[in-house]
N, C-alpha and C positions, 0 to 999 in steps of 0.2 A: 588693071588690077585694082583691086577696091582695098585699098589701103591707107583709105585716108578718115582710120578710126586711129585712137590711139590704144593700144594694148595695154591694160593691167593690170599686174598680177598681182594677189595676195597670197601667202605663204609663211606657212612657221612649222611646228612641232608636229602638229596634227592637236586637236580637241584644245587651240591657244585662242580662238577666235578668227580664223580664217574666215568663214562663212557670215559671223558679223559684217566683217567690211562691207561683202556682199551684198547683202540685206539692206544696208546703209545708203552704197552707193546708189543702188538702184532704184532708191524714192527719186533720184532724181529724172529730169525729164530729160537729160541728155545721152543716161547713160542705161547700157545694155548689161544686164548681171542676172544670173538663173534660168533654169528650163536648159539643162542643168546647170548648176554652180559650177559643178566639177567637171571640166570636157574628156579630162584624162587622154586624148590623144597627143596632148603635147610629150606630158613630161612621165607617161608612165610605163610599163614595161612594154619596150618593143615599138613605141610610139616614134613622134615625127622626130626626137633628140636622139634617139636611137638608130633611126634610118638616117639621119645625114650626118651623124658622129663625127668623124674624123674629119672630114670635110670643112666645117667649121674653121677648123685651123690653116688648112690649107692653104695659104696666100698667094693667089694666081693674077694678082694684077697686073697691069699693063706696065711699070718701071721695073719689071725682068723678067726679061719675054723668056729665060728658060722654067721660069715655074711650071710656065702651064705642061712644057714635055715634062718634067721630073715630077710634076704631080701625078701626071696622067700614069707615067712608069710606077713613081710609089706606090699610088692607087690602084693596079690592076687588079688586086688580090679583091678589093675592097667593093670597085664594080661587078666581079661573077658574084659576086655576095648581094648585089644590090636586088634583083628579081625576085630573089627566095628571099630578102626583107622585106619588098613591096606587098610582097602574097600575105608576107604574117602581119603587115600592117592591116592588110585591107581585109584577112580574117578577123582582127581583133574588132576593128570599128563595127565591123558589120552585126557582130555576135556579141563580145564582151563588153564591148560600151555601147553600144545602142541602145539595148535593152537590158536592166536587170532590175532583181527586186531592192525596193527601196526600205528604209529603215523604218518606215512606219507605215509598209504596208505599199500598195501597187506596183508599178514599174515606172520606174525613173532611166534617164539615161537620155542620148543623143538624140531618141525618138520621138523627146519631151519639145526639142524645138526644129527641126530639119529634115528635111524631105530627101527618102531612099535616094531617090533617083538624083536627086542632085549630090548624095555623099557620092554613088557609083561615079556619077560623073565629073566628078572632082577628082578623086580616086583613077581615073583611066587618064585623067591632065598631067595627072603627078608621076604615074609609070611610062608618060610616053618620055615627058621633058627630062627625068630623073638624071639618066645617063650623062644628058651635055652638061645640063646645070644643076647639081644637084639643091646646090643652096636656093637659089632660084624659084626650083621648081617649090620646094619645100615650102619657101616662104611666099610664095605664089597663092600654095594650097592651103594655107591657113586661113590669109585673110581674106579670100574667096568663100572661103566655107563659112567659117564667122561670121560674114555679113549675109550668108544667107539664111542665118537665124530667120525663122518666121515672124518673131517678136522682134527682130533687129529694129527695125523701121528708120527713123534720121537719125539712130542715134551718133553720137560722136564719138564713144568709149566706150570699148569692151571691157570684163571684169572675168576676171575667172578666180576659181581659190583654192585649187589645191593644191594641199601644205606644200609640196614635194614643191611646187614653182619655184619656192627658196634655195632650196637645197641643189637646183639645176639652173641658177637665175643667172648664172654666167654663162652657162650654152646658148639660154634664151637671148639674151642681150645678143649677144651675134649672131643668134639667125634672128632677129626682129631689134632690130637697133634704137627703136622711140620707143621700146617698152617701158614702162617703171612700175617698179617692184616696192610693196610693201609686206615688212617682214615685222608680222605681229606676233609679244612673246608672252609670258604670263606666269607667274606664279610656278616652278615645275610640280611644287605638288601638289597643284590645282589638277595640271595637267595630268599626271600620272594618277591621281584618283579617278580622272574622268575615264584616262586612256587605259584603265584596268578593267573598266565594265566592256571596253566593248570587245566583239570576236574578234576582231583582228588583230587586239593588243597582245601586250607581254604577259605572261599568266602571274606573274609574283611580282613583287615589290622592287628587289634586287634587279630580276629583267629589263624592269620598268624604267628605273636608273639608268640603264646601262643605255637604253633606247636614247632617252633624253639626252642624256651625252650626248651620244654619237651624233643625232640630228641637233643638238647646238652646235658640231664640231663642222658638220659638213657645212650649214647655214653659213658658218663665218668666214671656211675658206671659199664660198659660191659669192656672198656679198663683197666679200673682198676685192673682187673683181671688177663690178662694179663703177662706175661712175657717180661721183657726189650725189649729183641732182636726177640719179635713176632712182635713188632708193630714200626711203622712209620707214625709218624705224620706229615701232608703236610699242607704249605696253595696256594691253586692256585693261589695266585697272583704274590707268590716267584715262583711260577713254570711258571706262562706262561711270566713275565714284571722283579717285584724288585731284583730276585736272579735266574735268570733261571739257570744257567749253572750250578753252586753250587745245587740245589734241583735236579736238572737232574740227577747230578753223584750221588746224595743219592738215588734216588730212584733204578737207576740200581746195586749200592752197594747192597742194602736193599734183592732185590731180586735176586743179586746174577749172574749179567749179566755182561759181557765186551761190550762196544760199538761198534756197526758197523753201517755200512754206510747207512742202510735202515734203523731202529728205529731215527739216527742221524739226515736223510733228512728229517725226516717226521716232530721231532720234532721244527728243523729250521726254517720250511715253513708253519706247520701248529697250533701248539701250543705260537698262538700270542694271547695279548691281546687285540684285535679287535673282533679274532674269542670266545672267552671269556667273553667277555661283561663286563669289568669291570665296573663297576661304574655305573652301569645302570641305579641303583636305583634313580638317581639324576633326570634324566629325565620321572622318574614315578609321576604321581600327585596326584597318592594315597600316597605315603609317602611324608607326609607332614612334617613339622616344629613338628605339636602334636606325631606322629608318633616315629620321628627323637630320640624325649624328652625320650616317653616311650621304644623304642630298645636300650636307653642308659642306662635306668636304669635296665632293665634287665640284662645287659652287665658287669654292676659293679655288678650285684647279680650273676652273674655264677662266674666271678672272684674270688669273694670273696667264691668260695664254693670250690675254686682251678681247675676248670674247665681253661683251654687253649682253645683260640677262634682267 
């Protein structure tokens, strides 16, 4: 099995800097990030978190040998289900995230770095193994596929960034145990003025709020789970303006790099707070004074729940 990259995720809000890290990490020469950013078949609807669900929890090891019957009994329900997930799995890769149109224009997607024939044939490894092993076969077929990125080449670290990683980074951590997770936040009404232009956002103000919430709520019970030294908590604004240099060398600590001159140049000249948009919100005239009121008292109710923002 080709698993001897290390997996890491970035993840927050959505429109907090996810795709920064990205960008970042991959001036370096060891590590694998984009062609797409987003692989989406981990953590998104009906993907690989979804197909081994429950499983996850299941503890069938060898100091009591009745798990594996009382699994296997719990589970029955769970395996006739398993065939008709594998199908909608392998509909979605093949369709919904292989190809689609990209945000400024062509097609982006899985097609950008990986060959048909090797997803099918990944894809038939996963539905033959699934049954016996499910966790297994799962985490089998990931870092199988991953390294067969066309651009993979030596690298030593995968990067992926979508937001949602955060918000599921406890499922992930048990089906991929050396992964680490960072969980980059920013400003919410940065975020919500961004997350308002696009289609898939909240169409008002109030929704937008309410969004935010909830994915700082989920964020904190998924990290919580966690292990110390998985997770690195960032905020963009120490990363691109208040503390760059100091968040710079944590982030390359975190994951385990020495500096060079390409990830260095890039981060110098391109990881400014211009190209960041700090403070945006200010010149939005949907966030208004009423607005301003109510994302503050949200703010004092995550706080007070022990939520970091």
């Amino acid at each position: 099995m080709a698993s001897d990259f290390l997996p890491v995720f970035s993840g927050g809000t959505g429109r907090s800097g996810t795709t920064l890290i990205g960008k970042i990490l991959r001036q370096h020469s060891t590590v694998h990030a984009g062609n797409p950013y987003e692989i989406k078949f981990l953590t998104g609807k009906g993907g690989l978190l979804d197909l081994v669900g429950a499983h996850l929890d299941n503890n069938q090891g060898p100091n009591n040998p009745f798990h594996y019957v009382s699994g296997f009994i719990w589970s029955f329900p769970e395996r006739r289900m398993n065939p008709r997930r594998i199908s909608a799995l392998r509909e979605k890769m093949l369709e919904q995230w292989w190809a689609r149109d990209g945000k400024q224009g062509g097609t982006v997607g899985l097609m950008q770095g990986f060959e048909l024939a090797t997803l099918e044939s990944e894809l038939d490894a996963l539905q033959k193994g699934f049954a016996s092993h499910p966790v297994c076969s799962t985490r089998k077929f990931f870092y199988n596929f991953m390294a067969s990125h066309k651009f993979f080449e030596n690298s030593s670290i995968a990067v992926d960034t979508t937001p949602t990683n955060i918000e599921r980074s406890d499922q992930i951590h048990k089906l991929l145990n050396s992964a680490k997770f960072i969980h980059i936040t920013r400003d919410g009404r940065d975020t919500i003025s961004s997350v308002l232009k696009e289609p898939w956002g909240p169409k008002n103000s109030d929704k937008a709020l309410e969004w935010w919430k909830r994915k700082n709520i989920n964020a904190y019970r998924a990290t919580s789970q966690l292990p110390t030294e998985s997770l690195l908590r960032m905020r963009l604004e120490d990363l691109v303006h208040h503390d760059r240099e100091a968040t710079y060398q944590e982030l390359l600590a975190f994951v385990g790099l020495e500096d060079e001159a390409g990830i260095r140049n890039f981060f110098a000249t391109e990881v400014l707070p211009t190209n960041a948009h700090v403070e945006r919100w200010r010149e939005d005239p949907l966030l208004d004074e009423a607005f301003n009121r109510k994302f503050q008292e949200i703010v004092t109710e995550l706080v007070d729940m022990g939520i970091k923002l």
